[in-house]
C-alpha positions as CSV (number, residue, x, y, z in Angstrom):
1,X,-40.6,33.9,28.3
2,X,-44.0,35.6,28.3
3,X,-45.0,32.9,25.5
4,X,-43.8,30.2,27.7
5,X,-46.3,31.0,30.4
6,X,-48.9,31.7,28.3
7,X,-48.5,28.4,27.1
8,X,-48.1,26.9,30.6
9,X,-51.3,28.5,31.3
10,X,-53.2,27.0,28.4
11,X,-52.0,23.6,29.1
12,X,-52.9,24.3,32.9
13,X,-56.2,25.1,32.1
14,X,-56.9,22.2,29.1
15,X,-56.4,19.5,31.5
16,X,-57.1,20.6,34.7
17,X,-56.4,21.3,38.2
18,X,-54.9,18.1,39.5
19,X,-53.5,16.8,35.4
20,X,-52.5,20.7,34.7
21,X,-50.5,20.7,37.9
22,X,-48.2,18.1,36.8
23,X,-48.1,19.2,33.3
24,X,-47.1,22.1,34.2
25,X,-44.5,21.1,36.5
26,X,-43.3,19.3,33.8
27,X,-43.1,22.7,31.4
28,X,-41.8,24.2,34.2
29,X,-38.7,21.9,34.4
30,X,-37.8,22.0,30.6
31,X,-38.2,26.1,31.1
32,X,-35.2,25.9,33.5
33,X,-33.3,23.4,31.5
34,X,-33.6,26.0,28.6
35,X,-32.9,29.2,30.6
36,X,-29.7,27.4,32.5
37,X,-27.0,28.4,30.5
38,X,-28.6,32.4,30.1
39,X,-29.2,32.7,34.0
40,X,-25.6,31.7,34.9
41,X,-24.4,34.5,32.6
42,X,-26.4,36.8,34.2
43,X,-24.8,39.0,37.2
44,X,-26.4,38.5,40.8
45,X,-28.7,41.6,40.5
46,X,-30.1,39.8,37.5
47,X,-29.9,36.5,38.3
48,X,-32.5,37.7,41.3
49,X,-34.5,39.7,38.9
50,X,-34.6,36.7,36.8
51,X,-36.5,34.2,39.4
52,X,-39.0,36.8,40.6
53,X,-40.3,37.3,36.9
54,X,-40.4,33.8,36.9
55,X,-42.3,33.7,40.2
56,X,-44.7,36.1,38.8
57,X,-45.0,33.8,35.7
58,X,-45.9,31.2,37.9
59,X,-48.2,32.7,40.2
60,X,-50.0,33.4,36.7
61,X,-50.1,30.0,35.8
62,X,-51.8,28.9,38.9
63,X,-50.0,26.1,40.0
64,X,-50.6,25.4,43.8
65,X,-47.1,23.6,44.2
66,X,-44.2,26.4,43.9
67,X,-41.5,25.3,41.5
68,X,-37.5,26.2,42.8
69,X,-36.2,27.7,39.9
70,X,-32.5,28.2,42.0
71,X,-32.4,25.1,42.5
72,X,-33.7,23.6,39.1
73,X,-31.3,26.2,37.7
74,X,-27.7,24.8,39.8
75,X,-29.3,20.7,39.5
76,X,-29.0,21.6,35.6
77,X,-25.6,23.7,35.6
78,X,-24.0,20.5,37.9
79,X,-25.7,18.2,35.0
80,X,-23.8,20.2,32.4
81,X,-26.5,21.1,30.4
């Protein structure tokens, strides 16, 4: 995961503060697609744990617009993916 958000950043940074923001938003949202099925096999403590590293990730980034990983995360689950 530290790989995604390097990789977040870099795109972040190559195009931008207003194009980065969406780009990233856009990584963002294929992260939580990927890491759906892995964070509803997690147990609550972990499930929590989960979405504050990936806060932190974010907060890294730069982005000015929070993502909402929970909800990204039960969108995708009710999408059955």
């Amino acid at each position: 995961m530290n790989q995604d958000f390097q990789d977040i950043k870099d795109e972040f940074d190559k195009h931008g503060p207003q194009a980065g923001e969406e780009v990233a938003q856009a990584m963002y949202e294929s992260l939580s697609r990927r890491l759906t099925p892995y964070f509803f096999n997690q147990e609550s403590i972990n499930k929590r744990r989960l979405i504050i590293k990936l806060e932190e990730g974010e907060k890294e980034v730069g982005t000015r617009n929070k993502y909402d990983w929970l909800a990204a995360f039960n969108r995708h689950n009710a999408e059955g993916r």
